[in-house]
N, C-alpha and C positions, 0 to 999 in steps of 0.2 A: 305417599307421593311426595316427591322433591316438590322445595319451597325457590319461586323464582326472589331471586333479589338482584335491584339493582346497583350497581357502583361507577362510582366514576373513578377511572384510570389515569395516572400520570404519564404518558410516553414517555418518558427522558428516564424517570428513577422508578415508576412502578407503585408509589406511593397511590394510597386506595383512598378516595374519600366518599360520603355515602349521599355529600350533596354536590352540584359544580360551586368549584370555585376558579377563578379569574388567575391567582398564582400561588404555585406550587410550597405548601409550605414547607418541604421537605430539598428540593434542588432551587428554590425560586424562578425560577423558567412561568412566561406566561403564556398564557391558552394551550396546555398541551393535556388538557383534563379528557378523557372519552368516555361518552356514556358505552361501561358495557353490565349487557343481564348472563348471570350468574345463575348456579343453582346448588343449592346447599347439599352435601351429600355428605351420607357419614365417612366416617375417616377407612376403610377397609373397601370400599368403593373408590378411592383411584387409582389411576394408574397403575397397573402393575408389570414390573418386566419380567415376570418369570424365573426370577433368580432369588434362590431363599436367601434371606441375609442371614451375614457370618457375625456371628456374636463378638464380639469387643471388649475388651481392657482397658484401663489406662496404663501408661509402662511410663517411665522415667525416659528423658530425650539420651540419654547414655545407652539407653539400652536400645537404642535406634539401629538397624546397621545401614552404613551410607555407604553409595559407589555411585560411580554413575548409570543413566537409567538405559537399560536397554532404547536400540533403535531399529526402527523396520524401513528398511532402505527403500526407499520411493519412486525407484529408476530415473530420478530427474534429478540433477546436482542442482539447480534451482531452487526448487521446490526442498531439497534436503534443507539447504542450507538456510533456507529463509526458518524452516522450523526448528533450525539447531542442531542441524547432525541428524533427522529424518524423523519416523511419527514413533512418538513415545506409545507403547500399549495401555490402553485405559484412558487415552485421552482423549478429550474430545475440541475438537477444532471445528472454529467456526469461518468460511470462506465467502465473503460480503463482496459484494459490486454493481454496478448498474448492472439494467435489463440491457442484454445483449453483447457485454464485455469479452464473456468467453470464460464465464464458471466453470457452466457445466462442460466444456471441450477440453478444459485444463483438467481439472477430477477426473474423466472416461477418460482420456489419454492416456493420463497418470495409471489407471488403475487398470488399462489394460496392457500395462508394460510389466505389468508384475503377473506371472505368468504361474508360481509355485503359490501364490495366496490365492485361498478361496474368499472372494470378496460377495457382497449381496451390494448389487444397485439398487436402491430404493426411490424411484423418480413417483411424483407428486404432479407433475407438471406437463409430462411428452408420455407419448405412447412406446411400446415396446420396439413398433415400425419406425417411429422417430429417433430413438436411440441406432436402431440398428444401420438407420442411412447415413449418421453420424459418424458409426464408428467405423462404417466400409469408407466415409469419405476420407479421413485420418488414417486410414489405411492399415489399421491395427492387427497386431498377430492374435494367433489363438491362446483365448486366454479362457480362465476357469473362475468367470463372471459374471454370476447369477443375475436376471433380469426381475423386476416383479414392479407393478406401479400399484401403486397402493398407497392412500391417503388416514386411513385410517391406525391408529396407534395402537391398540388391541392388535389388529391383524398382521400388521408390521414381526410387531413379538412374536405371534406364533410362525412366520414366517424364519423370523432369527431361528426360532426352539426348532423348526425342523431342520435347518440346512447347516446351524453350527457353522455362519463365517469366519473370517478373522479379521474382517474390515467392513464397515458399514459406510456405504455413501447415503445421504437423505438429502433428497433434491425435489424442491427447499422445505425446511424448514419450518415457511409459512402455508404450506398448503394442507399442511400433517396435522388432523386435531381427534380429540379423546371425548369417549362416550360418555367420563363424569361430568364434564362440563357443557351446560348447553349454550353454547356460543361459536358464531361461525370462525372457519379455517379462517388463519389468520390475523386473530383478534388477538389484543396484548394478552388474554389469562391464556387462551388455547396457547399461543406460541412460548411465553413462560413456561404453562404446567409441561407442556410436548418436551421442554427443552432439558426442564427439571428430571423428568422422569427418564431421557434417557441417559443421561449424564449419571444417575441414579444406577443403571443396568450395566452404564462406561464402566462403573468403577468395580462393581461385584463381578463382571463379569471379564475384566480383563480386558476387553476389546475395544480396539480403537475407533472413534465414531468421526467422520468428515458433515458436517452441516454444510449445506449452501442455504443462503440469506441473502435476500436483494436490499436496497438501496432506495430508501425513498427520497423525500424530492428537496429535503433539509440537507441531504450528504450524508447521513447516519444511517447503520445499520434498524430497516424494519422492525418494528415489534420494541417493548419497553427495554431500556437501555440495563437494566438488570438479566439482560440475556447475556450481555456480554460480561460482567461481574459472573454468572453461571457455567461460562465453558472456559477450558484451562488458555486457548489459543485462539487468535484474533487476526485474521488474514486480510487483507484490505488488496482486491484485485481490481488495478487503473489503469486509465488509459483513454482516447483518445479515440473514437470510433471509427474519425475519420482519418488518423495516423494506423500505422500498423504496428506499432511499439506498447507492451503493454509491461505493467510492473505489478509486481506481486510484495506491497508491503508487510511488516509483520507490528502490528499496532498493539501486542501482549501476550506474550508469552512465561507460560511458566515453566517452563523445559530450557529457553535458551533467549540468547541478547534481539531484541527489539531493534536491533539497527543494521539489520542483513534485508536486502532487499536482492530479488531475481527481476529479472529483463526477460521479455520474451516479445519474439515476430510474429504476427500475425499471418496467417500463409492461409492457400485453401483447403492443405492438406491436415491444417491445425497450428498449432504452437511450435514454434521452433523456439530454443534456450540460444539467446546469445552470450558469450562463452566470454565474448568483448566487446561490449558496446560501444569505447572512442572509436573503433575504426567505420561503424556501420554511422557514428552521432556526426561524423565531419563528412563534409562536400570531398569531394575527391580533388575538385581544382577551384580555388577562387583567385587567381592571380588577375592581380592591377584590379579587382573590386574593393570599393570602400566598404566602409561599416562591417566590418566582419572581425572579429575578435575570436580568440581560442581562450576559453578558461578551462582551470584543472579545479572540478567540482567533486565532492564525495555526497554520496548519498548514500545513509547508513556507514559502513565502515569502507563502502567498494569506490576508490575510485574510478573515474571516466572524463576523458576530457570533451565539452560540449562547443558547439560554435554559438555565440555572441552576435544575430544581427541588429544591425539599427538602421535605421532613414530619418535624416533630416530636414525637413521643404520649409519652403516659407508657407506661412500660413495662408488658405486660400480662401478662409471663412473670416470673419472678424474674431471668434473666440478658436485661439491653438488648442489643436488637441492633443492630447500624449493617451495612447494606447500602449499596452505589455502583453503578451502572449506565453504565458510559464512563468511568467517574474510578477513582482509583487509591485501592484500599478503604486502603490505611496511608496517604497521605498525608491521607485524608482522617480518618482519626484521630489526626493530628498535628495537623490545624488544630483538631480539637473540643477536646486538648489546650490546644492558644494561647488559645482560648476559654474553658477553666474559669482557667487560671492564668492569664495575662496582665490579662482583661477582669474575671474575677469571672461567669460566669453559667455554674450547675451543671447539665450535662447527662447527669452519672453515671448516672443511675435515669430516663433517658428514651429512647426508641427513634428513631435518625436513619435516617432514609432520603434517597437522591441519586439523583438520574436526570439523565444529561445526554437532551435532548427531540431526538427525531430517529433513538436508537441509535448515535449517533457515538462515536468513545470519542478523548477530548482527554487531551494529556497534557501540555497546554502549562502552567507555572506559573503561567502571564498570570492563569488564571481564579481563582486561592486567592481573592482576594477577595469575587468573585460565591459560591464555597460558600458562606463564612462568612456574608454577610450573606444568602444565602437560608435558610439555617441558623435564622440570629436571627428572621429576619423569620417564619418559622412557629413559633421557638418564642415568640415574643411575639406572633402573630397582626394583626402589623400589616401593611400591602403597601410594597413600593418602586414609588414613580412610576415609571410605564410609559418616562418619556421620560428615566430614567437610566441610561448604560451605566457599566459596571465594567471595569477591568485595573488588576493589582496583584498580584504575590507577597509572600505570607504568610513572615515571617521566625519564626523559636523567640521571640522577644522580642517578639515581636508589633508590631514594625517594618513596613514595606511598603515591598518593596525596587522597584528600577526593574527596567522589562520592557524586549523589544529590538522597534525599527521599531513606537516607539510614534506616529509620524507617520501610518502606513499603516491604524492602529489605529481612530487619531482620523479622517480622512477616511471610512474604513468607517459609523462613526456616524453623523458627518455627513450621508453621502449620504442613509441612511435616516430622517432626521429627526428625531432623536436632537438633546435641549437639553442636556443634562448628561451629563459625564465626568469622572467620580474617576481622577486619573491619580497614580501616585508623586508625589511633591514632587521627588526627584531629577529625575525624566524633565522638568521645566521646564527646565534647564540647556540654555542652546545650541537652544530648541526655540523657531521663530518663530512665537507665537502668534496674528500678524495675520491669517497667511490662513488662518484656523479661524473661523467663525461659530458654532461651539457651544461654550460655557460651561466652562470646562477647573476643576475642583476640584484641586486640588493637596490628597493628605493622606500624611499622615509615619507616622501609627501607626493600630491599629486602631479605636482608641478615638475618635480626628478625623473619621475614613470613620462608623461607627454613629452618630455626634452631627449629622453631615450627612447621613445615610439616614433616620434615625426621630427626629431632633429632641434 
């Protein structure tokens, strides 16, 4: 008979200790210790995926051969792109987001556009009748995509060994646990050994593995953070519950660059891919309104140009408040800082409010400039011409320093018919202004950029 034992787990790194302790000695993180009970089993007792393993060499890295790795096109240019040109085989990706984002409708969507894969749905969480009202509401073609719900990892496997798919969804992650371990669905070793083991059957077996993984209430991916050191790709799906704009970042990838992110709209009929997000991120008409500024922001390598609101009031409480909505509440009381001391105009005893328009939350420096001058522009009630865009970080000395793939910036603008761009003065260096048709301001400090914003 298995011997129970108990351990205490680290959430963060997975570090074991066999009494609690207060902090981590392996990540130093404090209180993340969890008692779990264990049960010792011989080694030929876990897990098994059914697949014999293939005996091994060691060879010289010359004798490697390299190319690039096949891709299995995913019907969504989004979703391609975020993972680098589409799903590598034998890889296994993991898809993390709060409860309710819209995991599981991005993966069934996704998976039932691919019509020549045999895929296995493996849901943990919804019934078959649940899936199936899902994907009549997204309105799905017919497609040849095996349904089975089933929590258990033994049964899972023999499920694979009959039907032979060529893409695995597990939905999620955390509801899947194994017969060697006696510990409920869930629990940091269940969701470890579960993850181990099929990453284990990913690589023998050739086949691509999609995880979904929820989001607990820290912002991190559920389960010991050694799951995500475990799987090759690391998906991060955001957004705003009560926005209809959702983003799909890629927070690690080993197949491709970590700085592609997809947009997508939230609709009834499911996800839609936006193709272009400046045109859906800007108001169609703000003429003669103050506080509204245009910045040209990149996020990842894609840019988009976002709208800039601000409200200025006098304070109506003894203590002013300053609120941000996507932007970063301290830096944006660095900049109101640059503003009283640099420029001279007192905003001590006034109330700031910031919204970036859409729910988005940027955190690229490109935009300091758009706060500021949508800042001013409400508290002096004057408007910026609709047809000015902004990029510029805000320096302590009230300098304006250069931004990066200011060319990608300026084209963005352009396209959308956009006359004028406040760019750094630096960013003209080495920058061939010919094949630009819109109006490039070069300005050096903040004081240059307000004198050619409001005269």
């Amino acid at each position: 008979m298995a011997k129970e034992k108990v351990v205490y787990v680290c959430s963060e790194c997975g570090q074991e200790s066999p009494r609690w302790i207060g902090k981590c000695p392996a990540c130093g993180a404090w209180n993340t210790f969890k008692e779990e009970i264990i049960r010792k089993e011989p080694v030929n007792k876990r897990p098994h995926s059914g697949i014999e393993p293939v005996k091994s060499k060691p060879i010289t890295l010359d004798d490697i051969e390299s190319g690039d790795e096949p891709r299995i096109n995913m019907r969504d240019e989004e979703f391609n792109r975020v993972l680098g040109g589409g799903l590598v085989p034998g890889s296994l990706v993991l898809l993390g987001g709060e409860p309710g984002i819209g995991k599981s409708t991005l993966v069934l969507q996704t998976v039932l556009r691919m019509p020549d894969k045999r895929i296995l749905y493996v849901s943990g969480e919804e019934s078959a009748r649940q899936l199936k009202l899902r994907a009549d509401r997204i309105r799905h073609a017919s497609s040849d995509c095996l349904i089975v719900c089933e929590t258990s990892l033994e049964q899972i496997y023999t499920h694979i060994k009959n039907t032979q798919p060529e893409l695995i969804i597990v939905d999620s992650i955390q509801t899947i646990s194994t017969e060697t371990i006696d510990s409920s669905p869930g629990s940091l070793v269940q969701v470890r050994e579960c993850a181990a083991s099929i990453l284990k059957f990913a690589k023998e077996s050739n086949t691509p593995v999609i995880l979904i993984g929820h989001i607990n209430k820290e912002g991190s991916i559920a389960g010991p953070k050694v799951l995500e050191h475990i799987v090759d790709t690391v998906l991060q799906f955001e957004g705003d519950q009560h926005y209809m704009y959702r983003i799909l970042r890629s927070i690690k990838n080993r197949f491709g660059s970590t700085a592609e992110l997809g947009i997508y709209e939230m609709r009834q009929d499911g996800l839609r891919q936006v193709s272009n997000p400046s045109e859906l991120l800007l108001s169609q008409d703000h003429e003669g309104m103050s506080g509204i500024a245009i910045a040209s922001a990149i996020e990842g390598i894609r840019p988009f140009l976002i709208e800039t609101q601000a409200l200025v009031s006098t304070a109506a409480y003894g203590m002013p408040q300053r609120s941000a909505t996507g932007f970063d509440l301290r830096r944006m009381n660095m900049l109101l800082a640059v503003l009283e001391k640099r420029v001279g105009f007192k905003l001590a005893q006034k109330d700031v409010f910031l919204n970036i328009a859409g729910g988005l939350k940027v955190n690229d420096p490109a935009i300091d400039l758009s706060v500021i001058s949508a800042i001013l522009s409400s508290n002096m009630d004057t408007e910026i011409e609709r047809t000015v865009c902004l990029a510029g970080e805000v320096g302590l000395s009230g300098e304006i320093r250069p931004v990066n793939r200011i060319e990608q910036r300026i084209a963005e603008a352009e396209k959308l018919g956009f006359s004028q761009f406040l760019i750094p003065k630096h960013n003209l260096q080495g920058l061939d202004t010919s094949k630009f048709k819109i109006e490039l301001i070069p300005v050096k400090k903040v004081e240059e950029a307000f004198r050619m914003l409001f005269g």
